[in-house]
Biopython code that builds the backbone (N, CA, C, O; Angstrom):
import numpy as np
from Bio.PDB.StructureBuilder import StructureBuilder

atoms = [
    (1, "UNK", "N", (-7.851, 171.206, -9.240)),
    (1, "UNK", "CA", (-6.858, 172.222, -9.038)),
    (1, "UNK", "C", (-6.607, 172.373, -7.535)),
    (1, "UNK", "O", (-7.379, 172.083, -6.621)),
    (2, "UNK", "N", (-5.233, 172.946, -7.454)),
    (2, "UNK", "CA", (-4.814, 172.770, -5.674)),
    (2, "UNK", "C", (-4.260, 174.360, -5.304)),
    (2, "UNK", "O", (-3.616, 175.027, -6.114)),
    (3, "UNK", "N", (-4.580, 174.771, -4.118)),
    (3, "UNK", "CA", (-4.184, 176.044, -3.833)),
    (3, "UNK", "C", (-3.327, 175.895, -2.828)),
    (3, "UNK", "O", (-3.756, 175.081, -2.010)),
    (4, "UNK", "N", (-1.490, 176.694, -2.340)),
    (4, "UNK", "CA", (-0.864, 176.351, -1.532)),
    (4, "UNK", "C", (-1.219, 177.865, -0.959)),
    (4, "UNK", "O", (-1.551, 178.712, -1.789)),
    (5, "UNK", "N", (-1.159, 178.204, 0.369)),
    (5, "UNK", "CA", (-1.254, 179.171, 1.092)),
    (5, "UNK", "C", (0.530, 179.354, 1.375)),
    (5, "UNK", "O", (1.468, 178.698, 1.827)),
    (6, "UNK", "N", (0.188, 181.004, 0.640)),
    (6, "UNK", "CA", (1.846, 181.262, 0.580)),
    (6, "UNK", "C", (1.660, 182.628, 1.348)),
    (6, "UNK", "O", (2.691, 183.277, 1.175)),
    (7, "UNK", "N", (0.975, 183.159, 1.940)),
    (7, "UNK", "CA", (1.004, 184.510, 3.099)),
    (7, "UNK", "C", (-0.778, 185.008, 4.131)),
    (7, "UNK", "O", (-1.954, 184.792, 3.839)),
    (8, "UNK", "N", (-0.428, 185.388, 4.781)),
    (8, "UNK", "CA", (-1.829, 185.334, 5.372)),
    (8, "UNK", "C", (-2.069, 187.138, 6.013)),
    (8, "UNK", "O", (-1.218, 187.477, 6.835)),
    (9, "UNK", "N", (-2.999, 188.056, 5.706)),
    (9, "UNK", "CA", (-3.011, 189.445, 5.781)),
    (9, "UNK", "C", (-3.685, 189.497, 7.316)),
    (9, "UNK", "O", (-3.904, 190.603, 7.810)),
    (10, "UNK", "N", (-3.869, 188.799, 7.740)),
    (10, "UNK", "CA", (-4.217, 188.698, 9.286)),
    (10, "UNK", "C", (-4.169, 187.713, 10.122)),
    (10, "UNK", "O", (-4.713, 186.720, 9.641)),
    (11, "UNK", "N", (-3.605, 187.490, 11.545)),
    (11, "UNK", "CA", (-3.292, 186.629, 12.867)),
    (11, "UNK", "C", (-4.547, 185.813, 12.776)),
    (11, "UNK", "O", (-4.470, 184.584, 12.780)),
    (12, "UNK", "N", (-5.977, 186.583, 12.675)),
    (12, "UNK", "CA", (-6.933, 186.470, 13.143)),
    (12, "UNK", "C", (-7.815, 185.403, 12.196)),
    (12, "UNK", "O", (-8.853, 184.914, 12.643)),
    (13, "UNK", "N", (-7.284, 185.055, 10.748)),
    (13, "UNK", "CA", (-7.610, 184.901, 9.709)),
    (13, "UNK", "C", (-7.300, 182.883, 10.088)),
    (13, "UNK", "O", (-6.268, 182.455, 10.605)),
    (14, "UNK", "N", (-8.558, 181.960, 9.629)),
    (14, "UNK", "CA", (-8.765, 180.319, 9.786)),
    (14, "UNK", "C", (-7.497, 180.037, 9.603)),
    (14, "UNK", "O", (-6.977, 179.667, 10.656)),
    (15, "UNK", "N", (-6.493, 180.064, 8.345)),
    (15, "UNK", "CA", (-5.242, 179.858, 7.676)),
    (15, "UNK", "C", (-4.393, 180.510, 8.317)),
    (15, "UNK", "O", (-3.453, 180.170, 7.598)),
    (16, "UNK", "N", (-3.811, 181.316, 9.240)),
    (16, "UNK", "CA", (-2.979, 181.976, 9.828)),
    (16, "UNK", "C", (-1.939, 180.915, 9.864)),
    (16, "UNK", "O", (-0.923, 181.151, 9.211)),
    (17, "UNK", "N", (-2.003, 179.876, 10.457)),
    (17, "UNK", "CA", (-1.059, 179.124, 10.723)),
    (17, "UNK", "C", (-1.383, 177.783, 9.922)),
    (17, "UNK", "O", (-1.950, 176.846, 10.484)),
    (18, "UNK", "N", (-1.052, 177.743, 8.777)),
    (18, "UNK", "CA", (-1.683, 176.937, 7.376)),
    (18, "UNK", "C", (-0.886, 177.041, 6.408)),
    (18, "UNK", "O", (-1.074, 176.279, 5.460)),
    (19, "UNK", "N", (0.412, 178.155, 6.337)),
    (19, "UNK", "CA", (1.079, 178.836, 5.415)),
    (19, "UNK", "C", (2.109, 177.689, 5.136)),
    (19, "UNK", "O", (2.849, 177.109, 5.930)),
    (20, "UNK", "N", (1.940, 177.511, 3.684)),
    (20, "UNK", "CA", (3.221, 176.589, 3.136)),
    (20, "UNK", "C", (2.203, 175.292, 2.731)),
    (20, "UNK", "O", (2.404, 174.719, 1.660)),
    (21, "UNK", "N", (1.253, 174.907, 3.502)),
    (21, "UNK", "CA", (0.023, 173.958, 3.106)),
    (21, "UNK", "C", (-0.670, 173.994, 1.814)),
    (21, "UNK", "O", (-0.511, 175.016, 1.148)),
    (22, "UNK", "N", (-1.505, 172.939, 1.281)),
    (22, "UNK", "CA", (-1.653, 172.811, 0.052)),
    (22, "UNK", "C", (-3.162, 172.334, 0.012)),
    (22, "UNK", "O", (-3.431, 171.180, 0.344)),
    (23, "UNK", "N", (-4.224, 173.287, -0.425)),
    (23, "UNK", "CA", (-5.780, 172.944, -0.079)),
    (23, "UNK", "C", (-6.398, 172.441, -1.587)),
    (23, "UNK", "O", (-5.963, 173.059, -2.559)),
    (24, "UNK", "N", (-7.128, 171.639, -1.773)),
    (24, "UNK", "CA", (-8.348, 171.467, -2.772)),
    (24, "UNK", "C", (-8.920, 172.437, -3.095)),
    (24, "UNK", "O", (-9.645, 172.844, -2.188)),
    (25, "UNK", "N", (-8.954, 173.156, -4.170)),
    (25, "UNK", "CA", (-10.030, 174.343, -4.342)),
    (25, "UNK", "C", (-10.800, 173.760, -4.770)),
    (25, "UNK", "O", (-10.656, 172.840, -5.576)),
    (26, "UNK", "N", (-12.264, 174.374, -4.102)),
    (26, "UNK", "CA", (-13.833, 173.928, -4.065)),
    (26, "UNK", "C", (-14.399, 174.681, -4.697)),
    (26, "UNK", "O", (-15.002, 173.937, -5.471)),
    (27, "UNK", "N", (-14.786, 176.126, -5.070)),
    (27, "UNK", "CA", (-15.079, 176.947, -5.271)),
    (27, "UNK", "C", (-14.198, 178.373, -5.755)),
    (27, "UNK", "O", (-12.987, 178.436, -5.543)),
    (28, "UNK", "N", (-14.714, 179.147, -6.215)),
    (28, "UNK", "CA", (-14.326, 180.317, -6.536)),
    (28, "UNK", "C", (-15.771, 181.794, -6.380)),
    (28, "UNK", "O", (-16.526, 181.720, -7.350)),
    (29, "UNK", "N", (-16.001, 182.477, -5.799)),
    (29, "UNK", "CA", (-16.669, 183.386, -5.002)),
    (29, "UNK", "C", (-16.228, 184.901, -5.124)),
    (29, "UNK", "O", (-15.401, 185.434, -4.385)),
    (30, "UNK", "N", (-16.642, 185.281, -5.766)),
    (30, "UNK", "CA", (-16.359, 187.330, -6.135)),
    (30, "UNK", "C", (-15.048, 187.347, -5.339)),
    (30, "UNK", "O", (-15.007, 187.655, -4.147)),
    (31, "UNK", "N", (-13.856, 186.957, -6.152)),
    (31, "UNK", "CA", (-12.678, 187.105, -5.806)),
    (31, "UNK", "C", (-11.693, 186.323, -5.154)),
    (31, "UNK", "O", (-10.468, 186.440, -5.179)),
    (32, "UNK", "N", (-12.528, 185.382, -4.478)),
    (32, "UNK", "CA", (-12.126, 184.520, -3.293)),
    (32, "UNK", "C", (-12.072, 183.286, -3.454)),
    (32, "UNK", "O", (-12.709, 182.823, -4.400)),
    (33, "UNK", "N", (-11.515, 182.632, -2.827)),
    (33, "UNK", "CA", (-11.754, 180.803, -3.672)),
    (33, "UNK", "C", (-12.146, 180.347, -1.860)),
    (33, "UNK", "O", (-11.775, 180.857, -0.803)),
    (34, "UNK", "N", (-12.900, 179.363, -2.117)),
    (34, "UNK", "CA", (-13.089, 177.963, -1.697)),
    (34, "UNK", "C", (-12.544, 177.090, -1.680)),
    (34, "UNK", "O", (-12.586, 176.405, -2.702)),
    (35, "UNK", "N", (-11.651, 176.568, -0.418)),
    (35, "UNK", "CA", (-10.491, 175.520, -0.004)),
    (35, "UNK", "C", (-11.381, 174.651, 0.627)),
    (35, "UNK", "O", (-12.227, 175.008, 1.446)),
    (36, "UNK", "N", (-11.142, 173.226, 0.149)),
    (36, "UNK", "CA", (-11.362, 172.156, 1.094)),
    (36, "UNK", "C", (-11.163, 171.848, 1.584)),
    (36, "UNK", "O", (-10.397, 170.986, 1.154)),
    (37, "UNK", "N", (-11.281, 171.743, 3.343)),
    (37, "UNK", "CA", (-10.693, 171.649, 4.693)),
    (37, "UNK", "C", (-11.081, 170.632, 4.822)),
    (37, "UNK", "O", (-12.053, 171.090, 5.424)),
    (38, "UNK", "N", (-11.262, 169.623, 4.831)),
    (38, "UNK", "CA", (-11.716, 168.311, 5.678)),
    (38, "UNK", "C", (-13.033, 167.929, 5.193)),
    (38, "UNK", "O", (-13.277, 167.096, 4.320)),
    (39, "UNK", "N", (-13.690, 168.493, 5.728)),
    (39, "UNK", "CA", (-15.474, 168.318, 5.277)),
    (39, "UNK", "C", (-15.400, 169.532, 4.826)),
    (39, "UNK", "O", (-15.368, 169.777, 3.620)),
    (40, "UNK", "N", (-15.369, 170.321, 5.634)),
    (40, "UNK", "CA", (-15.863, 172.051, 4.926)),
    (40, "UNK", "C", (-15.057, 172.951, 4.085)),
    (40, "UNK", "O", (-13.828, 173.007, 4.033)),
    (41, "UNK", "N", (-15.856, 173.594, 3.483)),
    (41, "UNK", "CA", (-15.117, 174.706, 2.657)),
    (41, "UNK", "C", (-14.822, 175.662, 3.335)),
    (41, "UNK", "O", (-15.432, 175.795, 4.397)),
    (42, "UNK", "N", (-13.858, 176.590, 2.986)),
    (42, "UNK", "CA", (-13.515, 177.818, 4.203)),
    (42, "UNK", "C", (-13.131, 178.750, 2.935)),
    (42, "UNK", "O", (-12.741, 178.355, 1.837)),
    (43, "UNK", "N", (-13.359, 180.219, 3.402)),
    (43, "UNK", "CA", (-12.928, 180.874, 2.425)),
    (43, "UNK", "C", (-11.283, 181.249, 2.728)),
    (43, "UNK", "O", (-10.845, 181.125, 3.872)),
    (44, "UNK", "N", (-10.445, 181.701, 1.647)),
    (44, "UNK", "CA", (-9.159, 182.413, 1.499)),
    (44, "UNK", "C", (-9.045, 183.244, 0.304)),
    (44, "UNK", "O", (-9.331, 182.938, -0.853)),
    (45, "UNK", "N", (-8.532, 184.466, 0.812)),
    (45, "UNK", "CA", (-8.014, 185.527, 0.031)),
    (45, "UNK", "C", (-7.654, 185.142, -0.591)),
    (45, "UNK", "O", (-6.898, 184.205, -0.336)),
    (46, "UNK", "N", (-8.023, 185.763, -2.693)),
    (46, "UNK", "CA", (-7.448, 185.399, -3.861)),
    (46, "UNK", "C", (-5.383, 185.734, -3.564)),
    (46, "UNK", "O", (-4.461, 184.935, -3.724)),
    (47, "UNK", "N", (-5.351, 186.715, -3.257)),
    (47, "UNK", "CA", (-3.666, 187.534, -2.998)),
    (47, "UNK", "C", (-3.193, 186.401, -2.024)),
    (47, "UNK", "O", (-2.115, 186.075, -2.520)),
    (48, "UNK", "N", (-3.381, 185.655, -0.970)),
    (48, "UNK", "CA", (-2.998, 184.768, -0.258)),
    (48, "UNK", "C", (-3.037, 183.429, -0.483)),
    (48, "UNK", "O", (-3.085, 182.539, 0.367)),
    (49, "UNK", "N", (-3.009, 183.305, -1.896)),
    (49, "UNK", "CA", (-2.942, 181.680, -2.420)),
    (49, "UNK", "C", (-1.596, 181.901, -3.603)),
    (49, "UNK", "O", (-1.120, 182.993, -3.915)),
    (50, "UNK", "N", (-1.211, 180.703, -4.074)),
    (50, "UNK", "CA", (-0.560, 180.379, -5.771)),
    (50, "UNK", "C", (-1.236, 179.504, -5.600)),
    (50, "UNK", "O", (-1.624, 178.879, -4.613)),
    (51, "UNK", "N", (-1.425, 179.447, -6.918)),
    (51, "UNK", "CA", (-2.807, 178.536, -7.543)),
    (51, "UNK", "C", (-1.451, 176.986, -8.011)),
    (51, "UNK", "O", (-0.237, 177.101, -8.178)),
    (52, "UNK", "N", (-2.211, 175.857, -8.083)),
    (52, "UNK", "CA", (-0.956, 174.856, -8.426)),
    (52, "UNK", "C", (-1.682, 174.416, -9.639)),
    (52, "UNK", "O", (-2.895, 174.624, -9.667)),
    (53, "UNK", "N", (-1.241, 173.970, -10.415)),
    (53, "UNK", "CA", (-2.264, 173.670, -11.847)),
    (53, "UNK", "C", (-1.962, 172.024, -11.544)),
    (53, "UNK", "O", (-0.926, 171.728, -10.947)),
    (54, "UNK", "N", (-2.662, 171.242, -11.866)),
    (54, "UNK", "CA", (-2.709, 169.520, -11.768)),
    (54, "UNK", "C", (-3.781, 169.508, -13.113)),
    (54, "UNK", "O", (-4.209, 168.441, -13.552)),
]
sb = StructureBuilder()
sb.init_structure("model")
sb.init_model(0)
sb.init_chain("A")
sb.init_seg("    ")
for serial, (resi, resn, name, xyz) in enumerate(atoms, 1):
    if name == "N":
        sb.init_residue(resn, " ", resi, " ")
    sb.init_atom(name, np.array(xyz, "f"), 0.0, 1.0, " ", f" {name:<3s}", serial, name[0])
structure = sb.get_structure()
């Protein structure tokens, strides 16, 4: 399954400038999912993804 980052609730936030991009979900975490960045997982806000179904 693939997650596109469609808004970001803070400047300050890894994904700030990521929006419109399309991550591997790795995980899922009390609310939160797990995107696959390269090697690492990073977290992102459940409200700051659409989920893509594959």
């Amino acid at each position: 399954m693939k997650a596109k980052i469609i808004k970001c609730g803070n400047p300050q936030y890894w994904y700030a400038d990521k929006i419109g991009q399309v991550f591997t979900i790795y995980d899922r975490i009390q609310g939160d999912y797990r995107l696959r960045v390269g090697l690492a997982a990073k977290c992102v806000a459940d409200e700051d993804i659409e989920i893509i179904q594959e």
